[in-house]
C-alpha positions in Angstrom: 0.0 0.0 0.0 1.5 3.6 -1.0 -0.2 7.3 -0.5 -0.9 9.4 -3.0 -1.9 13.1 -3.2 -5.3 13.9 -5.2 -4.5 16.8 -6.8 -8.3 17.5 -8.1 -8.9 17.7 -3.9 -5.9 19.7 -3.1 -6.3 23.5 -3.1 -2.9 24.0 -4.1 -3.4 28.2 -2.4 -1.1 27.5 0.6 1.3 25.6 2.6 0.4 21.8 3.1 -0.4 21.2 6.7 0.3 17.4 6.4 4.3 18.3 5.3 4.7 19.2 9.1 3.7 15.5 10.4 5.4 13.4 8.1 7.8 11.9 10.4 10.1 11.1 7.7 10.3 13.8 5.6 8.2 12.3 2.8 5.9 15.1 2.0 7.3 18.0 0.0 5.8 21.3 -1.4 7.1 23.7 -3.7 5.9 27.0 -3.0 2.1 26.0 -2.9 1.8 23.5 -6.0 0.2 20.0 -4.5 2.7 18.5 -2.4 4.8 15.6 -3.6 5.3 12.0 -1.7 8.6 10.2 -1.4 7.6 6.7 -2.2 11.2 5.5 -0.9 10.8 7.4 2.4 7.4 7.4 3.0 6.7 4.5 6.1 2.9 4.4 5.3 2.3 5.4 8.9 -1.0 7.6 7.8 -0.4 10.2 9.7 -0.3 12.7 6.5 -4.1 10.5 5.6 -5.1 11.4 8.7 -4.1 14.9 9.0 -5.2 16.2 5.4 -8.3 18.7 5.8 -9.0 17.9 2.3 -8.6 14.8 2.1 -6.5 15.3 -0.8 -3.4 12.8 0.6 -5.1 9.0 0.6 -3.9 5.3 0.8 -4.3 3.7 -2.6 
């Protein structure tokens, strides 16, 4: 199982809350484009699933 970012659910107008509780530094965002996942860092811990107000960051 990996997580993906739904870009159709992100707002992409500010910083991405869920970058700051990545444990691993998985989650990254350029300026505020749709934040990007690490596939080789990312744990699958959830937290960023959890976190998401959108819900634009889910398992797939």
């Amino acid at each position: 199982m990996s997580v993906e970012v739904v870009h159709a659910r992100c707002p992409q107008n500010h910083p991405c809350p869920s970058v700051r509780v990545c444990p691993t530094g998985a989650i990254r965002q350029s300026g505020f484009a749709a934040p990007t996942i690490d596939a080789e860092r990312c744990t699958n811990c959830g937290r960023c699933v959890g976190f998401c107000p959108m819900g634009a960051i889910r398992r797939r």
